[in-house]
C-alpha positions as CSV (number, residue, x, y, z in Angstrom):
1,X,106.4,80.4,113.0
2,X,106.3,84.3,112.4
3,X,109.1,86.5,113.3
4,X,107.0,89.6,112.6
5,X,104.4,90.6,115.0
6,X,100.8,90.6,114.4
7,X,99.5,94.0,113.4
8,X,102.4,95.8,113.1
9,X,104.0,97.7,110.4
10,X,106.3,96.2,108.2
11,X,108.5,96.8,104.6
12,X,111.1,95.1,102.9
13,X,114.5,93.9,104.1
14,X,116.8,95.8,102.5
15,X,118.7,93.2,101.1
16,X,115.2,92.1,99.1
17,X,116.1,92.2,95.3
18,X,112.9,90.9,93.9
19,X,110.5,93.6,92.4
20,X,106.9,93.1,94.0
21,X,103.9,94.6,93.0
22,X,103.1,96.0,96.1
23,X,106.6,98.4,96.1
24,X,104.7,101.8,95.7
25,X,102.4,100.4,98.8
26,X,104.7,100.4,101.6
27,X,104.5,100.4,104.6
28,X,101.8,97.8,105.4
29,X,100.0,96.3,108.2
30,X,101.3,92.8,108.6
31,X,97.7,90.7,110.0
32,X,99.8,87.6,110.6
33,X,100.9,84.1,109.0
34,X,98.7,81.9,106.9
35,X,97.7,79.0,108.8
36,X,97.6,76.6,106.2
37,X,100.8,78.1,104.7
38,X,103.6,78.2,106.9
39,X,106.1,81.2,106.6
40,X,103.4,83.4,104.5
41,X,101.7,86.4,105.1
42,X,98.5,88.4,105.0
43,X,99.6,92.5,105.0
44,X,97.0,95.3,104.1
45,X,99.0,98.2,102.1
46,X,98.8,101.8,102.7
47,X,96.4,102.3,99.8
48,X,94.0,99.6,101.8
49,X,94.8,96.7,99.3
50,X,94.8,93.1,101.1
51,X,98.2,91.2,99.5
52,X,98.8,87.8,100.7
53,X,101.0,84.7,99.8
54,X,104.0,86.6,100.2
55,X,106.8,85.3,102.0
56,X,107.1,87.0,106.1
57,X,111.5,86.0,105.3
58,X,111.1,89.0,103.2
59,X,109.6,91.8,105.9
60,X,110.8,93.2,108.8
61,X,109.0,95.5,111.4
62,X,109.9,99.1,111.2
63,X,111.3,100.8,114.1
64,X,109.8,103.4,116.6
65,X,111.8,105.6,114.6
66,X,110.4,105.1,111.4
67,X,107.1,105.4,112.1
């Protein structure tokens, strides 16, 4: 099940070492899990590209603060 709430606004965790190719496109709009793929994620990028497959372990919602 998601930690991350639908339609909110995510990025990385900080401790995330992996490179992804959606790094320039942060934040993004996290539209929820994958139902057929447990623990994976649709998110739409600033830019307005759709990513999806990626795992949710890896986001985290940003704060009032941040946004």
């Amino acid at each position: 099940m998601s930690q991350l709430r639908e339609k909110s606004l995510v990025t990385l965790k900080e401790d995330t070492t992996s490179s992804f190719p959606f790094a320039k496109d942060l934040p993004m709009i996290f539209l929820g899990e994958i139902a057929n793929m447990a623990g994976h994620g649709i998110f739409i990028g600033k830019s307005g590209k759709c990513y999806f497959g990626y795992h949710i372990s890896h986001f985290r919602e940003l704060s009032e603060d941040e946004v």
